[in-house]
C-alpha positions, 0 to 999 in steps of 0.5 A: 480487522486488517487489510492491506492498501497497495498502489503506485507511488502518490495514489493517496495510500497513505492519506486515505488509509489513515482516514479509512482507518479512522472511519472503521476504528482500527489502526493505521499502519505505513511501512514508509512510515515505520522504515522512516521513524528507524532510518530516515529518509527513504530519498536519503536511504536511496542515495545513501544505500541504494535501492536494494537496501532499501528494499531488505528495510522494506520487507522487514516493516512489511513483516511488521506491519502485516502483524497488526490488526490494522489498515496496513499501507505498503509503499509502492513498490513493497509488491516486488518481494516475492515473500510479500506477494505470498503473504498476501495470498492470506489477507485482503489486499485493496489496490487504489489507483490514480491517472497520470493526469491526477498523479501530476500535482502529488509528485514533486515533493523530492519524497519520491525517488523512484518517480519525481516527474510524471514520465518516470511515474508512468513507467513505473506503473506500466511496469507493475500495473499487472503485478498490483492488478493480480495481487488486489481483491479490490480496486478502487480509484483515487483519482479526482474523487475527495479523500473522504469519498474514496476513505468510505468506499474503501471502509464499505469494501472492508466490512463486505462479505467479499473481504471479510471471507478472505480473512476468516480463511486465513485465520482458520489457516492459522488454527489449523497448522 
């Protein structure tokens, strides 16, 4: 099984997919993550090497990641890529999104570069909002729900007919190149 949770900066993809991932027995994979075990601190990458650096890192853990059978987390911006929004065209992508107003209390922690106040969230998200709309098969919110909650719906969504013809489709694209 795999799938790929995508969503803004701070809607709980990595907190939740790790529980949801848990819940369907499969691992749990975040591209933040791995880009932070290779080369530190995604604020540091940014103030270091700029954004675009950041971004080629970025791509190559997507690449990783989407190799695995696994609940992949893509950090909020990893859509951007054109390759990346191509390579989900082949697998089930579920989008959790959050309100401004929720949004507030997970920012602050200096993890964030792009986003460290809610304005500056804000404007990131209206600037993909269509982008991680268009890319989603399914769209569930996180926004004042328990983690457990949203994990289960999100496992629910996983097992369904809905996600699981997605998949087969690709793997048959895969035995038949």
């Amino acid at each position: 099984m795999r799938f790929v949770l995508i969503g803004p900066p701070a809607a709980g993809k990595t907190r939740i997919g790790k529980r949801a991932a848990r819940i369907l027995g499969v691992p749990f994979v975040d591209t933040d993550k791995l880009i932070e075990a290779e080369h530190g601190a995604i604020p540091d990458i940014f103030s270091s090497r700029g954004e675009p650096h950041f971004r080629s890192l970025e791509r190559a853990q997507v690449v990783k990641a989407l190799s695995a059978d696994a609940v992949v987390a893509f950090g909020g911006g990893a859509v951007l890529d054109a390759d990346t929004q191509r390579d989900l065209e082949s697998v089930p992508v579920l989008l959790l999104t959050v309100r401004p107003e929720a949004v507030e209390s997970r920012l602050g922690n200096g993890k964030r570069p792009l986003v460290p106040d809610v304005e500056s969230w804000i404007r990131v998200y209206e600037r993909r909002r269509e982008l991680y709309q268009r890319l989603a098969d399914h769209v569930i919110d996180s926004s004042f729900r328990p983690t457990d909650e949203v994990a289960a719906d999100i496992a629910d969504w996983a097992r369904s007919p809905e996600a699981a013809h997605k998949a087969s489709a690709h793997s048959t694209k895969e035995y038949t190149r």
